[in-house]
N, C-alpha and C positions, 0 to 999 in steps of 0.2 A: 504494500500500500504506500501510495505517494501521496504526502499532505502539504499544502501552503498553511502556514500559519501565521497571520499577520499580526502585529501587535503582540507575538511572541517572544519577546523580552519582559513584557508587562506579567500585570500581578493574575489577571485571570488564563492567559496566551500561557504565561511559563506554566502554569500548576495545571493547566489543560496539558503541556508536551509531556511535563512528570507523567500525566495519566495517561498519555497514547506509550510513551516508552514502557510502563509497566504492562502494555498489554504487548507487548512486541512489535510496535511501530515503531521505527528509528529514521525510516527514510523522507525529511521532515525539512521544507525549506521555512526560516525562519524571516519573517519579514519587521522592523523595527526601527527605529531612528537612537541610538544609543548616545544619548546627550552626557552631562557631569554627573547625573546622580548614580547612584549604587546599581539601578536597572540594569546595570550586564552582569552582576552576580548571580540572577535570577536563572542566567544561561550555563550557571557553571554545573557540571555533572551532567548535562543534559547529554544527550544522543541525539544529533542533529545531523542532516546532511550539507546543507548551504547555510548564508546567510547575508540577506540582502539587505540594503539600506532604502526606505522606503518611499524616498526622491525618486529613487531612480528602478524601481518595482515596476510600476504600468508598463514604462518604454520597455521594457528586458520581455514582460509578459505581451505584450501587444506584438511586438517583433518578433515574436516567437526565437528569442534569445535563450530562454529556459526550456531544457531540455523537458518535452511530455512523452507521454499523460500522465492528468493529474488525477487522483481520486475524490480528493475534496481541497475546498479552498474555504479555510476557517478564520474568518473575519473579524478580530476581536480589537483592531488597531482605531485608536479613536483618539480625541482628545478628551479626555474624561473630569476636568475638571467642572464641578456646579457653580465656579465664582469668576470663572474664564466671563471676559466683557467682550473679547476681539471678536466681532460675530462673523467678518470675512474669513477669521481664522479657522473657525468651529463648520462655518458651512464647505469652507476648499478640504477641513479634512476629513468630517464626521459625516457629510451629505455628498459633496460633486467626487470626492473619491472614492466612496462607498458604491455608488452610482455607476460609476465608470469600471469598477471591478465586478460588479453585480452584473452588468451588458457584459463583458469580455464572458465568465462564467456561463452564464445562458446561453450567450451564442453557441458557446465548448461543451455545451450538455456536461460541464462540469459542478460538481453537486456544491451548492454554495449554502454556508451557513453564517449566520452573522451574530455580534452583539445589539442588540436597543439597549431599550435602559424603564424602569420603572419611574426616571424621571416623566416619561412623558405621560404620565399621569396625572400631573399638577396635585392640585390639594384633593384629587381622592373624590369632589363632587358625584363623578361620574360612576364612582364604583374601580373592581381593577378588574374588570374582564379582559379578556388580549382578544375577544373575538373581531373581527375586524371592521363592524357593524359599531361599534364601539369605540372603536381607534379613530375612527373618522372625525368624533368631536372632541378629542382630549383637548386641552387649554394647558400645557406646561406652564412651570413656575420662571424658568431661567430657558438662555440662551444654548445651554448643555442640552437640556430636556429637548428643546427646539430643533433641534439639530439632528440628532437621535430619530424624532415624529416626522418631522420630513420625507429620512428615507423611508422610515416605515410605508408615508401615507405614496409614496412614490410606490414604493411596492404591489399593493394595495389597489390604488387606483388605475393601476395597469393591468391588474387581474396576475400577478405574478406571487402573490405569496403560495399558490399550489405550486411551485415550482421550488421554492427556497425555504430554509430553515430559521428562523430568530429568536434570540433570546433576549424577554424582557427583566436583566438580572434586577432584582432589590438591593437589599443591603449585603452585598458581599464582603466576610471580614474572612480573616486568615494568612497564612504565610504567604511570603513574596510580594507584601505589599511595601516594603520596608523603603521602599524608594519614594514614596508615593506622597511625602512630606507633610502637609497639611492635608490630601487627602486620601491621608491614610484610615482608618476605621478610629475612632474613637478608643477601643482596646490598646490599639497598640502607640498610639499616642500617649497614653497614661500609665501602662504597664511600668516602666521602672519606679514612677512618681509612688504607685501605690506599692511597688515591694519595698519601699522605703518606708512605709509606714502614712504618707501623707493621705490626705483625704482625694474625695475623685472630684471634679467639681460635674453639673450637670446644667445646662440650660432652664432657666424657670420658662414656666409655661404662660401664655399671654390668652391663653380659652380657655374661658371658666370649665371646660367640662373637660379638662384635661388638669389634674393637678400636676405641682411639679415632679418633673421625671417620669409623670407619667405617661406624658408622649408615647407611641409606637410604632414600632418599625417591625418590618417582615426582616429580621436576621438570616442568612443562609453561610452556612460554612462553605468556605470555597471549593474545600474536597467534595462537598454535595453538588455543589452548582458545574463542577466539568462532567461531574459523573449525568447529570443528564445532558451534555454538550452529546456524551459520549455515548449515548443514547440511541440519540436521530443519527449521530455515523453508525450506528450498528443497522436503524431501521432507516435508509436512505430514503425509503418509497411514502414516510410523513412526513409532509412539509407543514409550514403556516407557523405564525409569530406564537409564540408561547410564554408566558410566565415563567422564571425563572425562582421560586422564594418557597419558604416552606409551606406558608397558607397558615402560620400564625403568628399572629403580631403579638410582639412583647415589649413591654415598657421597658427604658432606658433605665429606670429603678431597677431591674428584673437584672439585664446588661451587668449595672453595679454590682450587685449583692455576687453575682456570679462569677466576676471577677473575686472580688473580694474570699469569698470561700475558696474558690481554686488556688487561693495565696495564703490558705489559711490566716484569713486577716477578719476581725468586724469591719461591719463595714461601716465609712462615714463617707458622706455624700453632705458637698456644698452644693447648692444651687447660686447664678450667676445668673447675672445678667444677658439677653442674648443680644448683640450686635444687630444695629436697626438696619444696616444695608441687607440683611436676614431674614427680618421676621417676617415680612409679606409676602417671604417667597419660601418660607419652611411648613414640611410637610410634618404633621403631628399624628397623621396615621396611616401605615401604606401594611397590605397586608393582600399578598398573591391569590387571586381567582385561580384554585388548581383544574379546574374541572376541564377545559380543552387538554392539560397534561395528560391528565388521566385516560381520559376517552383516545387518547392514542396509543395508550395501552403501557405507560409509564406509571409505575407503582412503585416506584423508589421511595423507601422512608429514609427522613430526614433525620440526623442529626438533632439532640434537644438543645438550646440555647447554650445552656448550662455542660452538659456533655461536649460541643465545640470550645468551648471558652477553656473548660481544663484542658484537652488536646492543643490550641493554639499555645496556652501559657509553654508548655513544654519549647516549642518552637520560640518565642521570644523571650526565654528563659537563658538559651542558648544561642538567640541572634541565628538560629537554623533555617534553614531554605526546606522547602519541599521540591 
Protein backbone atom coordinates (compact mmCIF):
# COMPACT_ATOMS: atom_id res chain seq x y z
CA UNK A 1 0.00 0.00 0.00
CA UNK A 2 1.04 3.56 -1.04
CA UNK A 3 -0.17 6.57 1.18
CA UNK A 4 0.39 10.54 0.75
CA UNK A 5 0.07 11.90 3.93
CA UNK A 6 -0.02 15.59 4.14
CA UNK A 7 0.26 17.49 7.13
CA UNK A 8 2.21 14.50 8.38
CA UNK A 9 4.66 16.09 10.53
CA UNK A 10 1.60 17.45 12.42
CA UNK A 11 0.01 16.35 15.77
CA UNK A 12 -2.94 14.20 14.06
CA UNK A 13 -0.74 13.27 10.33
CA UNK A 14 2.21 11.90 12.67
CA UNK A 15 0.07 9.64 15.30
CA UNK A 16 -2.06 8.60 12.09
CA UNK A 17 1.77 7.36 10.26
CA UNK A 18 2.41 5.78 14.12
CA UNK A 19 -0.82 3.96 13.37
CA UNK A 20 -0.40 2.85 9.40
CA UNK A 21 3.27 1.62 10.45
CA UNK A 22 1.82 -0.59 13.34
CA UNK A 23 -0.23 -2.07 10.85
CA UNK A 24 2.57 -2.64 8.23
CA UNK A 25 2.28 0.25 6.08
CA UNK A 26 5.70 1.97 5.68
CA UNK A 27 5.45 2.90 2.14
CA UNK A 28 4.39 6.58 3.20
CA UNK A 29 5.12 9.85 1.34
CA UNK A 30 5.02 12.58 3.97
CA UNK A 31 3.91 15.95 2.84
CA UNK A 32 4.62 19.18 5.54
CA UNK A 33 6.21 22.47 5.65
CA UNK A 34 8.90 21.84 8.68
CA UNK A 35 9.24 25.43 10.20
CA UNK A 36 11.59 26.35 13.85
CA UNK A 37 9.27 24.49 16.13
CA UNK A 38 9.90 20.93 17.44
CA UNK A 39 7.34 19.59 14.50
CA UNK A 40 10.16 17.27 12.89
CA UNK A 41 10.42 15.30 16.02
CA UNK A 42 7.10 14.12 15.44
CA UNK A 43 8.86 12.25 12.40
CA UNK A 44 11.56 10.71 14.30
CA UNK A 45 11.17 6.65 14.53
CA UNK A 46 8.69 7.00 11.97
CA UNK A 47 8.94 4.49 8.61
CA UNK A 48 8.55 6.68 5.82
CA UNK A 49 9.36 6.42 2.38
CA UNK A 50 9.61 10.25 0.83
CA UNK A 51 9.29 13.55 2.04
CA UNK A 52 8.18 16.46 0.45
CA UNK A 53 7.83 20.16 1.21
CA UNK A 54 4.44 21.22 0.79
CA UNK A 55 5.22 24.55 -1.68
CA UNK A 56 6.28 22.45 -3.95
CA UNK A 57 3.74 19.17 -3.57
CA UNK A 58 0.89 20.06 -6.25
CA UNK A 59 3.68 21.00 -9.03
CA UNK A 60 5.62 17.34 -8.25
CA UNK A 61 1.82 15.74 -8.14
CA UNK A 62 0.31 17.40 -11.17
CA UNK A 63 3.47 16.77 -13.27
CA UNK A 64 3.34 13.58 -12.46
CA UNK A 65 6.91 13.83 -10.88
CA UNK A 66 5.87 11.20 -8.17
CA UNK A 67 6.20 8.13 -8.85
CA UNK A 68 2.36 6.18 -8.95
CA UNK A 69 -0.01 4.75 -7.99
CA UNK A 70 -1.26 5.98 -5.05
CA UNK A 71 -3.71 4.08 -2.76
CA UNK A 72 -4.85 6.81 -0.77
CA UNK A 73 -4.15 10.53 -0.24
CA UNK A 74 -4.80 11.52 3.52
CA UNK A 75 -5.39 15.06 3.88
CA UNK A 76 -4.63 16.27 7.26
CA UNK A 77 -2.33 19.43 6.30
CA UNK A 78 -4.18 22.64 7.36
CA UNK A 79 -3.48 25.77 9.01
CA UNK A 80 -5.18 24.87 12.27
CA UNK A 81 -5.00 27.62 14.35
CA UNK A 82 -8.64 29.24 15.80
CA UNK A 83 -6.97 32.93 16.53
CA UNK A 84 -5.16 32.87 12.85
CA UNK A 85 -6.69 36.79 11.46
CA UNK A 86 -4.70 36.39 7.98
CA UNK A 87 -7.99 35.03 6.14
CA UNK A 88 -5.90 35.15 2.45
CA UNK A 89 -3.62 32.85 4.44
CA UNK A 90 -6.29 30.40 5.95
CA UNK A 91 -8.38 30.32 2.57
CA UNK A 92 -4.74 29.70 -0.11
CA UNK A 93 -4.07 26.86 2.59
CA UNK A 94 -7.19 25.39 4.27
CA UNK A 95 -9.67 25.96 1.16
CA UNK A 96 -7.81 26.67 -2.66
CA UNK A 97 -5.23 23.98 -1.63
CA UNK A 98 -7.60 21.40 -0.32
CA UNK A 99 -9.47 22.06 -3.55
CA UNK A 100 -6.81 21.77 -5.84
CA UNK A 101 -5.69 18.36 -4.34
CA UNK A 102 -9.34 17.13 -3.81
CA UNK A 103 -9.64 17.74 -8.34
CA UNK A 104 -6.02 16.05 -8.83
CA UNK A 105 -7.52 12.89 -6.57
CA UNK A 106 -10.88 12.43 -8.29
CA UNK A 107 -9.70 12.81 -11.53
CA UNK A 108 -6.98 9.70 -10.38
CA UNK A 109 -9.85 7.78 -8.99
CA UNK A 110 -7.53 8.07 -6.16
CA UNK A 111 -9.32 7.54 -2.61
CA UNK A 112 -9.10 10.94 -0.85
CA UNK A 113 -9.79 11.57 2.68
CA UNK A 114 -9.51 14.64 4.51
CA UNK A 115 -9.49 16.76 7.92
CA UNK A 116 -12.68 19.42 8.65
CA UNK A 117 -12.99 20.57 11.96
CA UNK A 118 -15.94 20.68 14.43
CA UNK A 119 -15.11 24.39 14.27
CA UNK A 120 -17.46 24.78 11.73
CA UNK A 121 -20.10 24.23 13.84
CA UNK A 122 -20.00 27.68 15.55
CA UNK A 123 -21.98 27.90 18.84
CA UNK A 124 -23.75 24.55 18.45
CA UNK A 125 -27.33 26.44 17.56
CA UNK A 126 -27.70 24.18 14.82
CA UNK A 127 -27.03 20.96 16.71
CA UNK A 128 -23.74 18.75 15.51
CA UNK A 129 -25.08 16.59 12.92
CA UNK A 130 -22.36 16.01 9.80
CA UNK A 131 -25.29 15.12 7.74
CA UNK A 132 -24.80 17.36 4.91
CA UNK A 133 -28.53 18.60 4.89
CA UNK A 134 -27.18 20.32 7.94
CA UNK A 135 -23.62 21.53 6.89
CA UNK A 136 -25.25 23.71 4.56
CA UNK A 137 -26.31 26.24 7.21
CA UNK A 138 -23.57 26.12 9.84
CA UNK A 139 -22.54 29.95 10.95
CA UNK A 140 -18.67 29.38 12.36
CA UNK A 141 -17.30 31.39 15.02
CA UNK A 142 -13.77 32.27 13.53
CA UNK A 143 -11.84 32.58 10.24
CA UNK A 144 -10.22 28.79 11.17
CA UNK A 145 -13.84 27.28 11.25
CA UNK A 146 -14.56 29.24 7.81
CA UNK A 147 -12.15 27.86 6.05
CA UNK A 148 -12.49 24.38 7.07
CA UNK A 149 -16.91 24.93 5.98
CA UNK A 150 -15.92 26.17 2.66
CA UNK A 151 -14.23 23.16 1.46
CA UNK A 152 -16.75 21.19 3.15
CA UNK A 153 -19.67 23.09 1.42
CA UNK A 154 -17.47 23.00 -1.88
CA UNK A 155 -17.63 19.27 -1.54
CA UNK A 156 -21.13 19.15 -0.82
CA UNK A 157 -22.49 21.25 -3.38
CA UNK A 158 -20.82 19.45 -6.05
CA UNK A 159 -22.59 16.25 -5.08
CA UNK A 160 -18.96 14.99 -4.21
CA UNK A 161 -18.95 13.84 -0.71
CA UNK A 162 -20.04 10.14 -2.03
CA UNK A 163 -16.84 10.00 -3.42
CA UNK A 164 -14.47 11.31 -0.54
CA UNK A 165 -13.87 10.80 3.09
CA UNK A 166 -13.90 13.69 6.07
CA UNK A 167 -13.22 14.19 9.39
CA UNK A 168 -15.00 16.49 11.54
CA UNK A 169 -12.29 16.14 14.50
CA UNK A 170 -13.43 17.82 18.03
CA UNK A 171 -11.39 18.38 20.69
CA UNK A 172 -8.38 16.22 19.87
CA UNK A 173 -5.69 16.09 22.95
CA UNK A 174 -2.73 13.67 23.01
CA UNK A 175 0.97 13.17 22.09
CA UNK A 176 2.76 14.84 19.36
CA UNK A 177 1.06 17.99 19.93
CA UNK A 178 4.18 19.33 21.61
CA UNK A 179 4.95 21.61 18.91
CA UNK A 180 1.76 23.18 18.78
CA UNK A 181 2.59 26.18 21.23
CA UNK A 182 -0.58 27.98 22.26
CA UNK A 183 -2.53 25.53 20.57
CA UNK A 184 -1.70 22.82 22.09
CA UNK A 185 -4.69 21.14 24.25
CA UNK A 186 -5.05 22.64 27.47
CA UNK A 187 -3.46 19.34 29.39
CA UNK A 188 -0.45 19.66 28.06
CA UNK A 189 -0.05 23.34 28.51
CA UNK A 190 -0.44 22.98 32.35
CA UNK A 191 0.82 19.58 32.94
CA UNK A 192 4.25 20.54 34.53
CA UNK A 193 2.48 23.62 36.32
CA UNK A 194 0.20 21.11 38.16
CA UNK A 195 3.01 18.37 38.87
CA UNK A 196 4.47 21.04 40.67
CA UNK A 197 1.91 21.33 42.84
CA UNK A 198 0.28 24.72 41.41
CA UNK A 199 -3.27 25.08 40.81
CA UNK A 200 -4.92 24.78 37.09
CA UNK A 201 -6.44 27.99 36.31
CA UNK A 202 -9.97 27.47 34.02
CA UNK A 203 -11.87 30.15 32.03
CA UNK A 204 -15.16 31.57 34.00
CA UNK A 205 -18.14 31.09 32.23
CA UNK A 206 -20.20 34.22 30.99
CA UNK A 207 -23.87 31.87 30.44
CA UNK A 208 -25.76 31.67 33.23
CA UNK A 209 -26.44 28.15 32.57
CA UNK A 210 -23.10 27.04 32.28
CA UNK A 211 -21.37 27.49 35.80
CA UNK A 212 -17.74 27.96 35.91
CA UNK A 213 -15.68 25.11 34.40
CA UNK A 214 -18.40 23.84 33.49
CA UNK A 215 -18.29 24.41 29.84
CA UNK A 216 -18.10 21.27 27.58
CA UNK A 217 -16.38 19.82 25.18
CA UNK A 218 -16.41 16.53 23.17
CA UNK A 219 -12.75 15.20 24.28
CA UNK A 220 -11.27 12.54 21.94
CA UNK A 221 -7.86 10.98 22.47
CA UNK A 222 -5.99 11.13 19.48
CA UNK A 223 -5.14 7.30 19.49
CA UNK A 224 -9.11 7.08 19.16
CA UNK A 225 -9.44 9.70 16.53
CA UNK A 226 -6.66 7.94 13.73
CA UNK A 227 -8.06 4.68 14.74
CA UNK A 228 -11.29 5.61 12.90
CA UNK A 229 -9.16 7.73 10.17
CA UNK A 230 -8.04 4.17 9.95
CA UNK A 231 -11.31 2.85 9.45
CA UNK A 232 -12.61 4.36 6.04
CA UNK A 233 -8.94 3.09 4.79
CA UNK A 234 -9.81 -0.40 5.75
CA UNK A 235 -13.72 0.22 4.27
CA UNK A 236 -12.78 2.49 1.08
CA UNK A 237 -16.30 1.99 -0.46
CA UNK A 238 -17.84 4.68 2.74
CA UNK A 239 -17.49 7.81 1.92
CA UNK A 240 -19.29 11.25 3.23
CA UNK A 241 -18.16 13.89 6.06
CA UNK A 242 -18.31 12.23 9.55
CA UNK A 243 -17.81 13.33 13.09
CA UNK A 244 -14.88 12.71 14.55
CA UNK A 245 -15.48 12.85 19.00
CA UNK A 246 -16.79 10.56 21.30
CA UNK A 247 -20.52 11.63 21.52
CA UNK A 248 -19.86 12.87 25.12
CA UNK A 249 -19.23 16.19 26.26
CA UNK A 250 -17.48 16.60 29.44
CA UNK A 251 -16.83 19.67 31.58
CA UNK A 252 -13.45 21.34 31.78
CA UNK A 253 -14.18 20.67 35.78
CA UNK A 254 -14.27 16.94 34.62
CA UNK A 255 -10.64 17.64 32.40
CA UNK A 256 -9.34 19.16 35.83
CA UNK A 257 -10.09 16.70 38.49
CA UNK A 258 -8.66 14.04 35.94
CA UNK A 259 -5.80 15.51 35.53
CA UNK A 260 -5.27 16.16 38.93
CA UNK A 261 -5.99 12.31 40.03
CA UNK A 262 -3.69 10.83 37.40
CA UNK A 263 -0.84 13.16 39.23
CA UNK A 264 -2.14 11.87 42.22
CA UNK A 265 -2.77 15.51 43.38
CA UNK A 266 -6.21 17.32 44.91
CA UNK A 267 -7.26 19.16 42.82
CA UNK A 268 -7.46 23.02 42.96
CA UNK A 269 -8.93 24.89 40.14
CA UNK A 270 -8.78 28.95 39.78
CA UNK A 271 -11.09 30.39 37.43
CA UNK A 272 -9.82 33.43 35.24
CA UNK A 273 -10.91 35.79 33.43
CA UNK A 274 -11.58 34.89 29.74
CA UNK A 275 -9.83 37.30 27.16
CA UNK A 276 -12.62 39.51 25.25
CA UNK A 277 -11.13 39.03 21.78
CA UNK A 278 -12.73 35.33 22.86
CA UNK A 279 -15.76 35.37 24.31
CA UNK A 280 -18.14 35.87 21.22
CA UNK A 281 -16.52 33.47 19.58
CA UNK A 282 -16.15 30.53 22.20
CA UNK A 283 -17.95 27.42 22.06
CA UNK A 284 -19.38 26.40 25.65
CA UNK A 285 -20.62 23.01 24.37
CA UNK A 286 -19.61 20.88 21.39
CA UNK A 287 -20.51 17.27 21.62
CA UNK A 288 -20.24 14.77 18.37
CA UNK A 289 -23.65 13.41 16.58
CA UNK A 290 -22.23 9.78 16.33
CA UNK A 291 -25.06 8.22 14.51
CA UNK A 292 -23.91 8.65 10.57
CA UNK A 293 -20.46 6.87 12.32
CA UNK A 294 -22.34 4.23 13.26
CA UNK A 295 -24.62 3.54 10.49
CA UNK A 296 -21.43 2.89 8.57
CA UNK A 297 -20.97 0.21 10.57
CA UNK A 298 -18.10 1.95 12.91
CA UNK A 299 -18.51 0.62 16.43
CA UNK A 300 -15.22 1.70 17.91
CA UNK A 301 -15.57 2.45 21.66
CA UNK A 302 -13.90 5.37 22.86
CA UNK A 303 -11.43 5.81 25.38
CA UNK A 304 -13.18 7.60 28.92
CA UNK A 305 -11.82 11.08 29.55
CA UNK A 306 -10.30 10.12 32.48
CA UNK A 307 -8.63 6.76 31.09
CA UNK A 308 -6.92 9.08 28.17
CA UNK A 309 -5.77 11.71 30.42
CA UNK A 310 -3.80 8.94 32.61
CA UNK A 311 -2.34 7.31 29.33
CA UNK A 312 -1.34 10.94 27.92
CA UNK A 313 0.27 11.86 31.43
CA UNK A 314 2.74 8.87 30.81
CA UNK A 315 3.78 10.53 27.52
CA UNK A 316 4.20 14.16 28.97
CA UNK A 317 5.75 12.67 32.00
CA UNK A 318 8.45 11.69 29.68
CA UNK A 319 8.23 14.45 26.82
CA UNK A 320 7.57 10.89 24.62
CA UNK A 321 6.24 10.95 21.18
CA UNK A 322 3.91 8.33 19.89
Amino acid sequence: MRVIVTGGAGFIGSCLIHKLNKEGINDIIVVDHLDESLKWKNLVGKSIEDYIAKEKFLDALESAKLKAPFDFIIHMGACSSTTETDGEYLMENNYLYSKRLAKWALAKKVPFLYASSAATYGDGSLGYSDEDKVSENLKPLNLYGYSKQLFDLWLIRNGLTSKVTGFKFFNVFGPNEYHKDNMRSVIAKVFESVSRGEKMRLFRSYVSQYPDGEQKRDFIYVKDAVDIVYYFMEHPDKHGIFNVGTGNARSWNDLARGLFSALGKPAQIEYIDMPGQIRDKYQYFTQADLSKLRNAGCSKQFRTLEEAIVDYSGYLKNNSYL
